[in-house]
C-alpha positions in Angstrom: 136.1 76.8 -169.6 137.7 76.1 -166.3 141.1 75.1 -165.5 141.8 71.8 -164.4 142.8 71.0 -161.5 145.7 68.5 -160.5 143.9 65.7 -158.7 145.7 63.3 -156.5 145.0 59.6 -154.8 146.5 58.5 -152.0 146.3 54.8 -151.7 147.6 52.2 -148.8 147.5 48.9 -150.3 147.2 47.2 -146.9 143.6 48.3 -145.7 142.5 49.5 -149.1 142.2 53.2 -147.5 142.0 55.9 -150.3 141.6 59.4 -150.6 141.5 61.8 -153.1 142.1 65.3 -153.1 141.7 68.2 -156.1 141.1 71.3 -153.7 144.3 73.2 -154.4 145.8 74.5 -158.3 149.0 73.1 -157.6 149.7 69.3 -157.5 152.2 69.2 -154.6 149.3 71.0 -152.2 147.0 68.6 -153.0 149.6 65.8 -152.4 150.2 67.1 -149.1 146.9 67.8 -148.4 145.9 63.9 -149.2 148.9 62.5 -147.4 147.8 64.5 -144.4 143.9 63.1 -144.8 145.3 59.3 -145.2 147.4 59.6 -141.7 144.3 61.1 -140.0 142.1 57.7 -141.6 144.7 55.4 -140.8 145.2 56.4 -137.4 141.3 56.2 -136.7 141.1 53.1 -138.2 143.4 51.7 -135.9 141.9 53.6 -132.9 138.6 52.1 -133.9 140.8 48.8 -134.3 141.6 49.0 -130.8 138.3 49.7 -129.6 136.7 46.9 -131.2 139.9 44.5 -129.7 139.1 45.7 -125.9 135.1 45.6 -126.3 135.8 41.4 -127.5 138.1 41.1 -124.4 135.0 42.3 -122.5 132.6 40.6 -123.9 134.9 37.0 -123.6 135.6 38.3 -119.6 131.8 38.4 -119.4 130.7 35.4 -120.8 133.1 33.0 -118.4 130.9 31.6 -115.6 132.1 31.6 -112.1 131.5 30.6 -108.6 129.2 27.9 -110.7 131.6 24.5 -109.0 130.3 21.1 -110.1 129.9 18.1 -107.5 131.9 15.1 -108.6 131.0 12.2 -107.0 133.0 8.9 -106.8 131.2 5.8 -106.2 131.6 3.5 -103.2 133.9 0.7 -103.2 132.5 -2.8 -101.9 134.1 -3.2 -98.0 136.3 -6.1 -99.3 138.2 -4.1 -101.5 138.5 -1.6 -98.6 139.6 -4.2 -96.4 142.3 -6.0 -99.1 143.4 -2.5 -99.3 144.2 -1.9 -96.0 145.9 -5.0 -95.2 148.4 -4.2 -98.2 149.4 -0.9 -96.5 150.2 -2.2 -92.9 152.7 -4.9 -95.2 156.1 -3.7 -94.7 
C-alpha cells in the first residue's frame, strides 16, 4: 500500500484553465508547482490570443479591394434647363 499523495487543482474561473498537480509528497510543492504550470497556460493562451487577433487584422487588410474606382455617371440635362440656368447666374 502506497502513500497518498496530496493532489492539487488550480483553477481560473475566467477561461476555465485547470491543472492539476500530485508529483511532490508535500502539498505546498505541488501547489507551487501547479500555480507555476497555470501562469505558463495562461500566458500562452494569451500569446496564442494575440496571434489569432493580428492573423484577423490580416486577413480583413487583405480582403479590402483597391485601386478598383467605379465610374459614376450623371445624365445630361436638356439645353433649356442649361440655358434658364445660366441666365439666373448673370442676375445680380
Amino acid at each position: 500500500m502506497g502513500i497518498a499523495q496530496p493532489a492539487v487543482r488550480a483553477t481560473r474561473r475566467p477561461s476555465g484553465v485547470v491543472v492539476v498537480v500530485d508529483t511532490e509528497r508535500q502539498f505546498s510543492l505541488n501547489r507551487r508547482i501547479a500555480m507555476r504550470l497555470l501562469r505558463q497556460r495562461i500566458e500562452d493562451g494569451d500569446e496564442t490570443a494575440g496571434r489569432a487577433v493580428t492573423t484577423a487584422r490580416w486577413r480583413v487588410h487583405d480582403e479590402l479591394v483597391r485601386g478598383n474606382p467605379t465610374r459614376i455617371e450623371r445624365p445630361e440635362m436638356p439645353k433649356q434647363d442649361l440655358a434658364s440656368q445660366e441666365q439666373t447666374r448673370r442676375r445680380p
